[in-house]
C-alpha positions as CSV (number, residue, x, y, z in Angstrom):
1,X,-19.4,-8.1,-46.0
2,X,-21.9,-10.2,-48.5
3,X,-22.8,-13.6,-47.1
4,X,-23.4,-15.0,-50.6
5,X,-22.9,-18.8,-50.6
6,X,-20.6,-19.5,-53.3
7,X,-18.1,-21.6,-52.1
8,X,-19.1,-25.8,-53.2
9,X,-17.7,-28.8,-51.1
10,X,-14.1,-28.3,-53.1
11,X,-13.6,-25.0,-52.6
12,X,-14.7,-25.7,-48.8
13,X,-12.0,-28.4,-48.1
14,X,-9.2,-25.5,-50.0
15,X,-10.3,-23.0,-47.5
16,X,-10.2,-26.2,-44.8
17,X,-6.5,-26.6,-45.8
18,X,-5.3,-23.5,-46.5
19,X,-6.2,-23.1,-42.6
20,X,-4.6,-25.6,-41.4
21,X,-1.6,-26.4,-43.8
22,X,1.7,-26.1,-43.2
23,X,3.8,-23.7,-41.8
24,X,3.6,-25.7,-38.3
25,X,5.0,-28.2,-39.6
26,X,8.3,-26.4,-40.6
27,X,8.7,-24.9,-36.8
28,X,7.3,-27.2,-34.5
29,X,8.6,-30.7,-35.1
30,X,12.5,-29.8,-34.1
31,X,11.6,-29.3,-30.5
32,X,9.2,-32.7,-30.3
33,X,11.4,-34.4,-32.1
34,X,15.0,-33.6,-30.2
35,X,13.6,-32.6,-26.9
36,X,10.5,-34.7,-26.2
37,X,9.0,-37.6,-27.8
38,X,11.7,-38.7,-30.5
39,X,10.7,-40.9,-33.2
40,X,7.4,-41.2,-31.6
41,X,6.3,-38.1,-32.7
42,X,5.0,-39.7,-35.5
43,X,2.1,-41.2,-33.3
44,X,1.6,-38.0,-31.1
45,X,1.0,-36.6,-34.7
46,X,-1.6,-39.3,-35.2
47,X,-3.0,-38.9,-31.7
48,X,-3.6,-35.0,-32.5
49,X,-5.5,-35.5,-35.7
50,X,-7.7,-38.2,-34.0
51,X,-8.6,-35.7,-31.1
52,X,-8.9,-33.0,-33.8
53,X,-11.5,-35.7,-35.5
54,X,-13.5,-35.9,-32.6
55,X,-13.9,-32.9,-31.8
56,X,-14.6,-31.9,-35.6
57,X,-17.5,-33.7,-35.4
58,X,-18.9,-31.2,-32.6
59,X,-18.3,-28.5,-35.2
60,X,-20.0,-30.3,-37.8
61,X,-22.9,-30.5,-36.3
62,X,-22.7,-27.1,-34.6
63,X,-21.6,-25.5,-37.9
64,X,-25.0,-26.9,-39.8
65,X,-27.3,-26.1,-37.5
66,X,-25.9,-22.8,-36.9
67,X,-23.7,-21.7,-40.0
68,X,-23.6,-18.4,-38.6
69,X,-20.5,-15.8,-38.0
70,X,-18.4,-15.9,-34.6
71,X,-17.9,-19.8,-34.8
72,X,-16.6,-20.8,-31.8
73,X,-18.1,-18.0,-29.6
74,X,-22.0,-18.2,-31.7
75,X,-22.0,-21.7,-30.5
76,X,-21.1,-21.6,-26.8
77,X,-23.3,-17.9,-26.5
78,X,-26.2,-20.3,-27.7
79,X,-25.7,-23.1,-25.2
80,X,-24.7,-21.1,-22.4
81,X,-24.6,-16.9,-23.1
82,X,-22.7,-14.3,-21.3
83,X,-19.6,-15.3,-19.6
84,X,-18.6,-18.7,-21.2
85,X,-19.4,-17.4,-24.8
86,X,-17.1,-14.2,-23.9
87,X,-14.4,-16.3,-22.9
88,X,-14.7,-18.6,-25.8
89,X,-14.5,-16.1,-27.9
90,X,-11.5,-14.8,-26.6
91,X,-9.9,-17.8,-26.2
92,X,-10.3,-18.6,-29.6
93,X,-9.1,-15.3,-30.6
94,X,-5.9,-15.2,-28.7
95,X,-4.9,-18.9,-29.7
96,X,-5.4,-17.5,-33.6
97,X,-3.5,-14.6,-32.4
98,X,-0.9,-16.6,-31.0
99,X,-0.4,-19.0,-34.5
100,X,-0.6,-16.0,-36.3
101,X,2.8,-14.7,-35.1
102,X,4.3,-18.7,-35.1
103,X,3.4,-18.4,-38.7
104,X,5.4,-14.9,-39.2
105,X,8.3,-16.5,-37.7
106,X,8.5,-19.2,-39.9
107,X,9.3,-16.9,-43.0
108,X,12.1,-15.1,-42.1
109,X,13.6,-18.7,-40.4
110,X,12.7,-20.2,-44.2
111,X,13.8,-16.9,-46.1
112,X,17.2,-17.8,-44.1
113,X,17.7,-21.1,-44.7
114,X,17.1,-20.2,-48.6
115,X,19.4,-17.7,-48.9
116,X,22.0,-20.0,-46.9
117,X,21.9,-22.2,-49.8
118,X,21.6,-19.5,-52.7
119,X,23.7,-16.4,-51.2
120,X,25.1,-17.6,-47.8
121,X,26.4,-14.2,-47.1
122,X,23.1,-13.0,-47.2
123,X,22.0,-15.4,-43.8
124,X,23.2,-13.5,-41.1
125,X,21.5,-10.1,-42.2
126,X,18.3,-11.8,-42.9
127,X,18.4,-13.9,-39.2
128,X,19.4,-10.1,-37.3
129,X,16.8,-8.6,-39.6
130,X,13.5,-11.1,-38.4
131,X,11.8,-8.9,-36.3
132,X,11.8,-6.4,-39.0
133,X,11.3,-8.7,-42.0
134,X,8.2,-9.8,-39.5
135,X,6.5,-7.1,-39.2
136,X,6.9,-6.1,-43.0
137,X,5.2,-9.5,-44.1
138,X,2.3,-9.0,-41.6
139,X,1.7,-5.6,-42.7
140,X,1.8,-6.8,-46.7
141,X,-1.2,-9.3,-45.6
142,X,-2.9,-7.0,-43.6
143,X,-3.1,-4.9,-46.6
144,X,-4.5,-8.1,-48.4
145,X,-6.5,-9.4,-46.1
146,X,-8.6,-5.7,-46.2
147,X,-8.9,-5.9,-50.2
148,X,-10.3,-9.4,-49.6
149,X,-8.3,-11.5,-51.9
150,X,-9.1,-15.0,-51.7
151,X,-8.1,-16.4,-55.4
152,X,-4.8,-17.2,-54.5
153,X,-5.6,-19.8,-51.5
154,X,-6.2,-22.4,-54.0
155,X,-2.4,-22.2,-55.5
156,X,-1.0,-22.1,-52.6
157,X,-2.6,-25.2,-50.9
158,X,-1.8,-27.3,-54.6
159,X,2.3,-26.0,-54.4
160,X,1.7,-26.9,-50.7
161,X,0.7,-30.1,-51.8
162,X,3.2,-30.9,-54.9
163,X,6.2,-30.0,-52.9
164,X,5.6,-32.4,-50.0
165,X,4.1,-35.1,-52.8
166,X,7.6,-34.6,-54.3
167,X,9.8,-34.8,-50.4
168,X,7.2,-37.8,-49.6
169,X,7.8,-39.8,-53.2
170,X,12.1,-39.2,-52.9
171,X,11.9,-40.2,-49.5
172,X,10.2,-43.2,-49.6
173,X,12.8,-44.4,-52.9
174,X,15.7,-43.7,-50.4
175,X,17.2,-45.7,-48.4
176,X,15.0,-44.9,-44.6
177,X,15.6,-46.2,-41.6
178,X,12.3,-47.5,-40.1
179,X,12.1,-44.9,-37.1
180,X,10.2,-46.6,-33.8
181,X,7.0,-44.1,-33.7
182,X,5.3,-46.0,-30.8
183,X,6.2,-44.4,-27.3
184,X,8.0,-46.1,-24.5
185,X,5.8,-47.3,-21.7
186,X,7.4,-45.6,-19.3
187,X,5.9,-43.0,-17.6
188,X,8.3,-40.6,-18.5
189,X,8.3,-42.3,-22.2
190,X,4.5,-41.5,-22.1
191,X,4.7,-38.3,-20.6
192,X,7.0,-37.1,-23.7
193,X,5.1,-38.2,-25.6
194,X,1.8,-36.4,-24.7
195,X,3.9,-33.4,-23.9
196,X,4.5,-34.0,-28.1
197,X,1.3,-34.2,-28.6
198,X,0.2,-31.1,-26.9
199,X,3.1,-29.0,-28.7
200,X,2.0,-30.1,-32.0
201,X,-1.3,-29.9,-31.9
202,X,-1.8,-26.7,-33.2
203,X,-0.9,-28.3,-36.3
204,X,-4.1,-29.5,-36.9
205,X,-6.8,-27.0,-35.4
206,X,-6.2,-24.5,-38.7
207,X,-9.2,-26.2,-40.3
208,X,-11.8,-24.6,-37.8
209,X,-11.5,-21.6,-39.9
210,X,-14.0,-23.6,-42.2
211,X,-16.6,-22.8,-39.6
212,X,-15.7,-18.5,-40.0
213,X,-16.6,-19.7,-43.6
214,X,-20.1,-21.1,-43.1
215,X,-22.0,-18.5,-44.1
216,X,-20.4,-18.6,-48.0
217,X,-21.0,-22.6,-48.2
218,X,-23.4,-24.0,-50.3
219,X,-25.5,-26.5,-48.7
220,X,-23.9,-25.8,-45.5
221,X,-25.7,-29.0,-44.0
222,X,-24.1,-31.3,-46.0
223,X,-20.6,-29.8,-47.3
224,X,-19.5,-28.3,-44.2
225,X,-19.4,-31.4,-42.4
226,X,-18.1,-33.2,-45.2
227,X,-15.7,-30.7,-45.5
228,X,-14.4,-30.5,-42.1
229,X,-13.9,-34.4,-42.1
230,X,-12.3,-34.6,-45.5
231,X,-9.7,-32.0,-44.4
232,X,-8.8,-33.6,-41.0
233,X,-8.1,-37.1,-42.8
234,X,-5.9,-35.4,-45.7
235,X,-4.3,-33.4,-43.2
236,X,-3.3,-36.6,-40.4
237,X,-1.8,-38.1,-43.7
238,X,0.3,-35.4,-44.8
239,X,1.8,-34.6,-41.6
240,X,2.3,-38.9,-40.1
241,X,4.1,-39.1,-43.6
242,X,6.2,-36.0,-43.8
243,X,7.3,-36.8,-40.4
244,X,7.8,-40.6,-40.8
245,X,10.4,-39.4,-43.5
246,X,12.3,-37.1,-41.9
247,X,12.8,-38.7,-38.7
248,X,13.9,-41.8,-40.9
249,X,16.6,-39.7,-42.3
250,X,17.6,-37.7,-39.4
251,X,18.1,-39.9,-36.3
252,X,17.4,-38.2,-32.6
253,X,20.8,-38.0,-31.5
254,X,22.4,-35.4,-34.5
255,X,23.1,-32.1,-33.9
256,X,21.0,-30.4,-36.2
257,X,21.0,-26.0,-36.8
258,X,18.8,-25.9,-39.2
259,X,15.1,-26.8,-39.5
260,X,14.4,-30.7,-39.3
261,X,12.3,-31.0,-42.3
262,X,14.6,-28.3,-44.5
263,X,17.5,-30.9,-43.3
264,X,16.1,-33.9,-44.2
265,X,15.0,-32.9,-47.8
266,X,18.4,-31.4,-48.3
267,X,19.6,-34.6,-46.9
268,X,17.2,-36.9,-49.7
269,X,17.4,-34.3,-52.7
270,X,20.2,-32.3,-52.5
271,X,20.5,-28.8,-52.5
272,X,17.3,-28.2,-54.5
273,X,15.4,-29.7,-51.7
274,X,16.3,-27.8,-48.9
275,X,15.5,-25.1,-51.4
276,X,11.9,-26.4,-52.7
277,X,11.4,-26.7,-48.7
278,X,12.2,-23.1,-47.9
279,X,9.8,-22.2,-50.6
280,X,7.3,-24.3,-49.4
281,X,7.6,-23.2,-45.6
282,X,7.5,-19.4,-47.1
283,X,4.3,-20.1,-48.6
284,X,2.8,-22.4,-45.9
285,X,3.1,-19.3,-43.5
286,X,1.7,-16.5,-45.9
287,X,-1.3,-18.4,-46.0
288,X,-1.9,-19.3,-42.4
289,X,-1.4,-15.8,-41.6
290,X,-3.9,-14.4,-44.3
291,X,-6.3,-17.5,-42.9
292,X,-5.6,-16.3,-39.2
293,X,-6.2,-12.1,-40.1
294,X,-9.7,-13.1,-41.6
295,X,-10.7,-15.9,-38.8
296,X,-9.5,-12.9,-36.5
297,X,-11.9,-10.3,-37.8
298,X,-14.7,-12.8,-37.6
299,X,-14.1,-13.5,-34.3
300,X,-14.1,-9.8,-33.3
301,X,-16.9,-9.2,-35.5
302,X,-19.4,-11.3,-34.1
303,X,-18.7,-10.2,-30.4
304,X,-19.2,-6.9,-31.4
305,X,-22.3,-7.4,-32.9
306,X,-23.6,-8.9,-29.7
307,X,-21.8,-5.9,-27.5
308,X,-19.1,-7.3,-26.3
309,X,-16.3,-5.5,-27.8
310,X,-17.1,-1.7,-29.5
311,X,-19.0,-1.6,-32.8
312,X,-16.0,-0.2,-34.5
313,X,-14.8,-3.3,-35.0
314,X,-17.7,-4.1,-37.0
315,X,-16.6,-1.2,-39.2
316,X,-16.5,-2.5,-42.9
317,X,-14.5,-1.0,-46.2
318,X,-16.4,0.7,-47.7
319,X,-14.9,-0.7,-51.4
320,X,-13.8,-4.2,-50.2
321,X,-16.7,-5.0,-47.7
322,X,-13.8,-6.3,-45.1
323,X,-14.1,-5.4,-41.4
324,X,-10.5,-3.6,-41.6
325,X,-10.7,-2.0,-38.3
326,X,-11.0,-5.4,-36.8
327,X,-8.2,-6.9,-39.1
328,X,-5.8,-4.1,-38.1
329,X,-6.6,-4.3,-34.4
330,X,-5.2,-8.0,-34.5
331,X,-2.7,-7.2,-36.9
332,X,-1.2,-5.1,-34.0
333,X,-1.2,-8.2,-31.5
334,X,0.7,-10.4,-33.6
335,X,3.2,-8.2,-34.5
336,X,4.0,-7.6,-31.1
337,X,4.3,-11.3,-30.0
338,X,6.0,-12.7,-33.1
339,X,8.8,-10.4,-33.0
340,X,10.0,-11.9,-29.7
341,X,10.5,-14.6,-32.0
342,X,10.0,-17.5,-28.9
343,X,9.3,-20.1,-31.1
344,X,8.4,-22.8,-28.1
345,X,6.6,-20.1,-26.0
346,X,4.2,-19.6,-28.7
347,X,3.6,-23.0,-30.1
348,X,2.2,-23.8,-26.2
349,X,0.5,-20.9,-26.4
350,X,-1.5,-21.4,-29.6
351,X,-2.2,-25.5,-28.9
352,X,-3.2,-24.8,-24.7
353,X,-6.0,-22.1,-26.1
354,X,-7.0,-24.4,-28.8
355,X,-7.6,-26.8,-26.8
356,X,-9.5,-25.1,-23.9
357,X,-11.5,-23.6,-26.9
358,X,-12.1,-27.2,-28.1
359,X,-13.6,-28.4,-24.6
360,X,-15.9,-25.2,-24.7
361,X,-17.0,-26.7,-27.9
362,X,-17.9,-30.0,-26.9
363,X,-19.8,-28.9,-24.2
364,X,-21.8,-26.8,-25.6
365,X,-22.9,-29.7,-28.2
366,X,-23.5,-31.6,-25.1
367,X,-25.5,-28.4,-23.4
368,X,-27.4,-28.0,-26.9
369,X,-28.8,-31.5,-27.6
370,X,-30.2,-30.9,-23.3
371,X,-31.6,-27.0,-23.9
372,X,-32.8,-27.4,-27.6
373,X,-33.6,-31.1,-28.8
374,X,-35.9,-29.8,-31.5
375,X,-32.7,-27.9,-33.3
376,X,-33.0,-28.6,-37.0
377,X,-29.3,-31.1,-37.2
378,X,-28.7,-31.5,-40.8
379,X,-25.8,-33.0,-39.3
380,X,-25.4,-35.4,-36.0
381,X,-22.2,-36.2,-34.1
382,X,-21.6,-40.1,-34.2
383,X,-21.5,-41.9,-31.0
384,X,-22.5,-39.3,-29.0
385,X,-22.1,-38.6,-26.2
386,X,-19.1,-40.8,-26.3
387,X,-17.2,-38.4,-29.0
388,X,-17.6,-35.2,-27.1
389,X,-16.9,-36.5,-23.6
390,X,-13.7,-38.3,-25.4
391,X,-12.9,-35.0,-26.6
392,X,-12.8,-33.0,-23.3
393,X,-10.8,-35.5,-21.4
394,X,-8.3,-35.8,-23.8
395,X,-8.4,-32.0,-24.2
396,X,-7.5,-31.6,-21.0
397,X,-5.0,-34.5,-20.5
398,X,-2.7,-32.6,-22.7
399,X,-3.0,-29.3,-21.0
400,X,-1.8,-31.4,-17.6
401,X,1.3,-33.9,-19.3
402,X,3.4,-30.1,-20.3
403,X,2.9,-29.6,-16.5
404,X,4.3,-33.1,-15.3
405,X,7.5,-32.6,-17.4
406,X,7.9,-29.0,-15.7
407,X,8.5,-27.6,-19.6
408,X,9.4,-24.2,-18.8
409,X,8.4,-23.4,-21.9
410,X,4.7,-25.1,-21.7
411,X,4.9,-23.2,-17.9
412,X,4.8,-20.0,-19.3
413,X,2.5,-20.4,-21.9
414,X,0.0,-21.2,-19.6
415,X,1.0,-18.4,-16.7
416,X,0.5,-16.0,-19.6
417,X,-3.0,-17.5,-20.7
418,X,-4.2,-17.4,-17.2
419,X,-3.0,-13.6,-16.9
420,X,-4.7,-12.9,-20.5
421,X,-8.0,-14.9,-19.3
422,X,-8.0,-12.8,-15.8
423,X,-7.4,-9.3,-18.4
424,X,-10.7,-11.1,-19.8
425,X,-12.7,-11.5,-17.1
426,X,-11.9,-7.9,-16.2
427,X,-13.4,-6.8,-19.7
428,X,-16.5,-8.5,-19.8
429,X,-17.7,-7.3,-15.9
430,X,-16.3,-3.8,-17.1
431,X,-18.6,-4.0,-20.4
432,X,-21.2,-5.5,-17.7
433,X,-21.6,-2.0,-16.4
434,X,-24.9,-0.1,-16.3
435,X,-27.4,1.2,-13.7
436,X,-27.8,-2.5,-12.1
437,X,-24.9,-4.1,-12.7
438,X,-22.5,-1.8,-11.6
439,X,-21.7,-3.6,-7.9
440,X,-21.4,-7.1,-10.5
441,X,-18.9,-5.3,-12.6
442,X,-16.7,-4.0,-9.9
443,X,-16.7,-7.7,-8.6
444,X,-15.7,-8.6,-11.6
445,X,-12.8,-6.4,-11.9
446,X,-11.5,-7.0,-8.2
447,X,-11.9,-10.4,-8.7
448,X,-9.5,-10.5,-12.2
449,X,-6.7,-8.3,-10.4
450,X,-6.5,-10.6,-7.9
451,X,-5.8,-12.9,-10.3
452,X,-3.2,-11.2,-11.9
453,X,-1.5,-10.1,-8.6
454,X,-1.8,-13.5,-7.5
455,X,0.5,-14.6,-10.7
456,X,2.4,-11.7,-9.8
457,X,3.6,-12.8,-6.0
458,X,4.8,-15.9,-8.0
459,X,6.6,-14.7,-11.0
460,X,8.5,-12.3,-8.5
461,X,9.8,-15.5,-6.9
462,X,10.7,-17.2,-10.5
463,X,12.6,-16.3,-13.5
464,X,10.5,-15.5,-16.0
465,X,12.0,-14.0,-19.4
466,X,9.5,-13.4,-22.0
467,X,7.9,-10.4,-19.3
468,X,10.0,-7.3,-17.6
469,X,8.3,-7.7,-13.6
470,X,9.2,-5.4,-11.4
471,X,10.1,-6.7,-7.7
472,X,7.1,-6.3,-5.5
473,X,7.3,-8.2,-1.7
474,X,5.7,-11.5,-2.2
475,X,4.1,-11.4,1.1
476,X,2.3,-7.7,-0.3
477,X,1.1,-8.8,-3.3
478,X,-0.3,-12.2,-2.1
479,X,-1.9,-10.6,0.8
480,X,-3.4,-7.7,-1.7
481,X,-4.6,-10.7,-4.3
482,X,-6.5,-12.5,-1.5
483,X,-8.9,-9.6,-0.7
484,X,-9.3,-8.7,-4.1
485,X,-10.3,-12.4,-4.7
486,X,-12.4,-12.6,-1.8
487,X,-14.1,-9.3,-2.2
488,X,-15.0,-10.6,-6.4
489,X,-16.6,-13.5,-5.4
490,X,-18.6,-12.1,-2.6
491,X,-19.7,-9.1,-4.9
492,X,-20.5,-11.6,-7.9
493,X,-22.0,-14.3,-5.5
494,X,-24.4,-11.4,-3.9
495,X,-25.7,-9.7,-7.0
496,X,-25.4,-12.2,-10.1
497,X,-29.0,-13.6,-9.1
498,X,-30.6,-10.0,-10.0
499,X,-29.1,-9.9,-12.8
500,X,-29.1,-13.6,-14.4
């Protein structure tokens, strides 16, 4: 794959946008809106791109001084190495994975609602057909994301654009009713509403896929920065709009079937709105997806050039010069999650790794400026420290609010990342193994399954749908997962100093 710089600061906030735009937006503002924060989901919107803002400075600076390939994982393997970068990585990788099949399930939903207007008979064998019509879109882009076609990111992010300039301009000449977007200071008020905020996040974080881009920006000291920014603020104004209308149209307490925002246009323009809305939600998701197959690929790549994962994955076409052996291997993950179709699951899913991924981040600014001051920085964070340490708190303030409101939905999005991240940690100590590191490794391991039986001993006391577990006695497996712990950490605790 050529790493010719091609792309100027224009073409760098398209590639910004046609990340992040869209096809959240079409999916995850029903269940903030009717079952958590109401009206003021407008401000959690606003409260997720200011957290995305501070944290997009990190990247900028990260970005210029190293506009290398792996993102995420190049910048925390230079502030810290081994382990964290490895997890960063992966975490990164599994939360693309994760919005990757949110955005396949938002073209069949859209393909529905058009053909409910158009050819209603036509609904019910596109909604039984999803999982199928799924997997035949993601397999269409994985075809295009290996013949590397790029030239139609632009279009899409400008009929993005014109169809919500259109919703935005009809709604505001309507008559609105001027929602309430500031949350009730209750706690529970304020706990729905960060609960909001955490689900929607997502929304926002598509942009990052600017920094797998570094490498073809011209200038990258100056216009990926610039770029990054420019993006974010378009972005916050888009969404805090959109929304502001469609609440104002649709108040809290109707019983609404369809999508919010297909509702509400329908609702301002008539038919041909809910239509232009299903078109636009078709095309939001194509391009996320395409965006999410090549951030995916990075991703893969650059662990694979360090090790990490088998060099395979760094296989390249030998016509197109895309890594489609990566591409495919991710392909295979989304399918499989976005055909269970668990739209809430995986909206948690997505946002919780995004933002663990986005702590990693600002920590490794904070670790860089410590272990190399003399970096070149075409580009410094402002305020700093104050902006990265505002960052990680509020990171991780969201991962807890889910947890107050006991959202089953949040619950197992996060029982399922801490299984995937013990599957990690199992990888990296079995990659670990060699002549002297074999006692490390095997710590490693042990110390992962314990992990996983751990979660085990509780989902076998708990109903958990999206996984088949089998019955084991609690008492068994929680017994089992202690010594497995305690044997990891004394194996890794005894040997780690020869190594590192």
């Amino acid at each position: 794959m050529t790493n010719e710089r091609k792309l100027g600061l224009s073409r760098a906030v398209i590639v910004g946008l046609g990340g992040a735009i869209g096809f959240e937006v079409f999916v995850l503002l029903d269940y903030a809106y009717f079952h958590l924060a109401g009206p003021s989901m407008v401000s959690a919107l606003f409260l997720c791109g200011f957290i995305n803002i501070l944290t997009m400075f990190s990247y900028s600076e990260l970005s210029a001084a190293i506009p290398k390939m792996g993102g995420e994982y190049t910048y925390t393997k230079a502030a810290f190495g081994g382990l964290i970068a490895f997890m960063a990585g992966c975490l990164r990788w599994l939360a693309s994975v994760f919005g990757g099949a949110l955005a396949a399930v938002v073209f069949p939903q859209q393909l529905a609602y058009f053909f409910s207007i158009l050819v209603p008979a036509a609904q019910n064998f596109i909604l039984v057909s999803k999982p199928l019509i799924t997997a035949i879109v993601i397999i269409i882009l994985v075809v295009l994301s290996i013949r590397g076609t790029e030239e139609a990111t632009t279009l899409i992010v400008v009929a993005f654009l014109a169809i919500f300039g259109v919703f935005l301009a009809s709604g505001l000449w309507s008559t609105l009713t001027p929602p309430a977007v500031l949350p009730s200071p209750s706690l529970e008020g304020l706990s729905k509403f960060f609960a909001a905020t955490a689900y929607t996040f997502t929304m926002f974080v598509g942009m990052r896929s600017l920094v797998a881009s570094a490498p073809q920006i011209k200038e990258p000291g100056k216009n990926v920065p610039k770029a990054l920014l420019l993006s974010t603020v378009l972005l916050v104004a888009v969404y805090c709009g959109v929304a502001y209308v469609a609440v104002g149209v649709v108040p809290a307490g109707d019983s609404v079937e369809s999508p919010l925002l297909n509702f509400a246009a329908e609702k301002i323009m008539g038919p041909i709105g809910g239509i232009l809305f299903a078109v636009a939600g078709m095309i939001a998701s194509i391009s996320s997806l395409s965006t999410a197959m090549t951030v995916q690929s990075s991703i893969l790549g650059g662990m694979s050039r360090d090790g990490y994962l088998p060099n395979v994955l760094l296989k390249a076409h030998r016509r197109f010069g895309t890594r489609y052996v990566a591409i495919i291997a991710s392909s295979l993950f989304v399918i499989t999650f976005s055909i269970t179709g668990a739209v809430e699951f995986l909206g948690y899913a997505a946002s919780f790794g995004s933002l663990l991924v986005f702590a990693l981040v600002n920590l490794s600014l904070m670790k860089l400026r410590e272990k190399e001051p003399h970096l070149k920085r075409p580009f410094k964070a402002p305020l700093y420290p104050l902006t990265p340490i505002a960052g990680i708190v509020l990171s991780f303030l969201l991962l807890v609010f889910p947890m107050i409101l006991r959202d089953v939905n949040a619950e197992s999005a996060l029982i399922s990342g801490i299984g995937l991240v013990a599957l990690v940690l199992a990888t990296y100590y079995l990659r670990m193994v060699g002549r002297y590191r074999l006692r490390v490794a095997m710590g490693g391991v042990s110390l992962g399954i314990g992990v996983l039986l751990a979660l085990l001993a509780y989902l076998s006391e708990t109903s958990f749908e999206l996984l088949i577990i089998p019955r084991f006695p609690t008492s068994v497996l929680v017994f089992v997962s202690a010594v497995s712990i305690l044997a990891g950490i004394l194996n890794i605790a005894a040997h780690a100093r020869k190594i590192f």
